[in-house]
C-alpha positions in Angstrom: 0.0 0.0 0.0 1.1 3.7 -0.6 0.3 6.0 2.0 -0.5 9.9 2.2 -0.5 12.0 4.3 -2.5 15.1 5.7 -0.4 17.2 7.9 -2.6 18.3 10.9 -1.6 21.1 13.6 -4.0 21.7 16.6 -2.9 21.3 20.2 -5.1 19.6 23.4 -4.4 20.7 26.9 -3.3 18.0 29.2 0.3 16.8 31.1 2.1 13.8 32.3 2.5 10.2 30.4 1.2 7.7 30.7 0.5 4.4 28.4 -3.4 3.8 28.1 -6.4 2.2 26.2 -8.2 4.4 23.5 -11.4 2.5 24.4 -13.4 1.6 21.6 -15.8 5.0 21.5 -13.0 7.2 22.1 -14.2 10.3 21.4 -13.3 14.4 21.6 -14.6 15.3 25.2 -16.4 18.6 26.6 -19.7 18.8 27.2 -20.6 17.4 22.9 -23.6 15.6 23.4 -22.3 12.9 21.4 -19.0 12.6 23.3 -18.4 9.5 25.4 -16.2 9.1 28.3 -12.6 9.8 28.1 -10.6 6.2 28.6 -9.6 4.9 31.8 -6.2 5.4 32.6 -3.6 2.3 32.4 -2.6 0.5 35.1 1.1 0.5 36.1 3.1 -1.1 33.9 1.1 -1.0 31.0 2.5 -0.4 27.7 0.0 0.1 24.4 -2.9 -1.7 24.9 -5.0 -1.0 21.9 -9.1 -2.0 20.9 -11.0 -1.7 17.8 -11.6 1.5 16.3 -15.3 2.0 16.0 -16.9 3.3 12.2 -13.6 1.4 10.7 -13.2 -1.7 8.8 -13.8 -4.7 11.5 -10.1 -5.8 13.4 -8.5 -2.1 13.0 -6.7 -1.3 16.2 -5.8 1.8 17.5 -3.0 1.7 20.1 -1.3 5.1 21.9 2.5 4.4 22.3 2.7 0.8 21.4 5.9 -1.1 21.9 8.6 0.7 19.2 9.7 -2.9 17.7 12.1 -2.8 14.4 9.6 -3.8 12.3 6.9 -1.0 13.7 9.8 1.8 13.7 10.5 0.2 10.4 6.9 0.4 8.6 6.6 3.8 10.0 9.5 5.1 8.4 8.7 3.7 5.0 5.5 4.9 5.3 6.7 8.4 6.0 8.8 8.5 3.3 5.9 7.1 0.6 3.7 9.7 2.3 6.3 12.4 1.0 7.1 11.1 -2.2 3.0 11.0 -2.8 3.2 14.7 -1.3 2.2 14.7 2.0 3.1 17.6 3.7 5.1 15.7 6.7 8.5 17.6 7.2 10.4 16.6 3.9 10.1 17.3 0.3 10.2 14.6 -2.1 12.5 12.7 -3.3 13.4 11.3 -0.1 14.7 8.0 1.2 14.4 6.0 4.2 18.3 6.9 4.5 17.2 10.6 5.2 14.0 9.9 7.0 15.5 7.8 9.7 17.8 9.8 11.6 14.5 12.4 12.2 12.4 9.0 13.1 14.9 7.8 15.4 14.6 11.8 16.7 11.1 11.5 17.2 11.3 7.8 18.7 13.4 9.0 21.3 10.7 11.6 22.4 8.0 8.8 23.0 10.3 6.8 24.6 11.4 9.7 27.1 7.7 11.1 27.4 7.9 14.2 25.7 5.4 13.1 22.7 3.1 10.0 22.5 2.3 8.0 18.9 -0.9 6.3 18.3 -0.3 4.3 15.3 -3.8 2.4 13.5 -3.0 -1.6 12.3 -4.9 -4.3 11.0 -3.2 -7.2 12.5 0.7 -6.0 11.9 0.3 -3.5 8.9 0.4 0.0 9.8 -2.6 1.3 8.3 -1.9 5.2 9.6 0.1 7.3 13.1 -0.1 10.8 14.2 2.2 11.8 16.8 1.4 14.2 19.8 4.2 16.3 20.6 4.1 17.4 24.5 4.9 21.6 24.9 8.8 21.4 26.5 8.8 24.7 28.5 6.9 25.6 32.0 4.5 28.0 30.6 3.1 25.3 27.7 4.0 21.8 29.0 -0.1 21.0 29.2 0.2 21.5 25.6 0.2 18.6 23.0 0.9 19.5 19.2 -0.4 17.5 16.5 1.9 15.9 14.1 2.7 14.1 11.3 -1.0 12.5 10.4 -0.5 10.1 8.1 -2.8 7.4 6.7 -2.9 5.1 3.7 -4.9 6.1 0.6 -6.6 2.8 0.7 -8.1 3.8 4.1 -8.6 7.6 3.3 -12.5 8.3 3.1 -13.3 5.5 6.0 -12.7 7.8 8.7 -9.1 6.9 9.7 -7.4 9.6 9.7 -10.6 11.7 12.2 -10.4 9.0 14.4 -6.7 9.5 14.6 -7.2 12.9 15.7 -10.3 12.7 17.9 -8.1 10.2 19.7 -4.9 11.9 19.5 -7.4 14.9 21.5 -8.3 12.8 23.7 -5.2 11.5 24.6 -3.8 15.0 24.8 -6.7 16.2 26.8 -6.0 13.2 29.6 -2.3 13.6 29.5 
């Protein structure tokens, strides 16, 4: 599959880190009629636990800072650098490689390990099928701040709703950090 992307900017109040489930009506909170209850938060220890993403195409998970494995870091990373070569707006202009995508990867890989941004990655089964990452604000005066970035999704799953419940979550998430 080739992916594009959509570049999305938008910031959710919220602070800390913490690894937790997007339950499966995850939702933007406030006082929306139609918005459910934010997700519980994650027990110690818990890394990534993921459920199905609602409106989607059955067995399409949605997991917030799932385990950074070679083959996810790897999938994300080619998928970054189709998304650019398509067009995508995501921080590189095309022709790129995987060669000059990686070292910025590995950049931002370090921040979810460390806390300072969270990814929640979509999959069906093991194939990413689209990730936006949440950067946390890194001074005092902003650090309940969370910036969008980097929404990507495959064109095969553009239209379905992916890529809004990617960012409904990724306000969520920011909202309960």
């Amino acid at each position: 599959h080739s992916p594009a992307a959509l570049e999305e900017e938008g910031h959710a109040c919220g602070h800390g880190s913490q690894h937790r489930e997007l339950s499966s009506g995850a939702a933007v909170g406030g006082s929306n009629a139609n918005a459910m209850s934010p997700p519980p938060p994650a027990t110690s220890g818990e890394v990534g636990r993921s459920s199905d993403l609602p409106g989607n195409s059955p067995g399409i998970e949605l997991t917030a800072d799932p385990a950074l494995t070679e083959s996810l870091r790897s999938q994300l990373v080619a998928m970054w650098v189709t998304a650019t070569n398509n067009g995508g707006a995501v921080g590189f202009l095309p022709p790129i490689t995987a060669a000059e995508v990686s070292p910025v990867a590995d950049q931002m890989f370090g921040q979810v390990d460390e806390g300072s941004a969270h990814l929640l990655v979509a999959q069906r089964g093991s194939e990413v099928l689209g990730w936006v990452l949440l950067e946390i604000g890194s001074m005092p005066l902003i650090s309940h701040w969370a910036w969008f970035k980097r929404l990507m999704v495959l064109p095969s799953m553009q239209g379905q709703g992916l890529g809004r419940r990617l960012t409904a979550a990724a306000v969520d998430l920011g909202r309960d950090l």
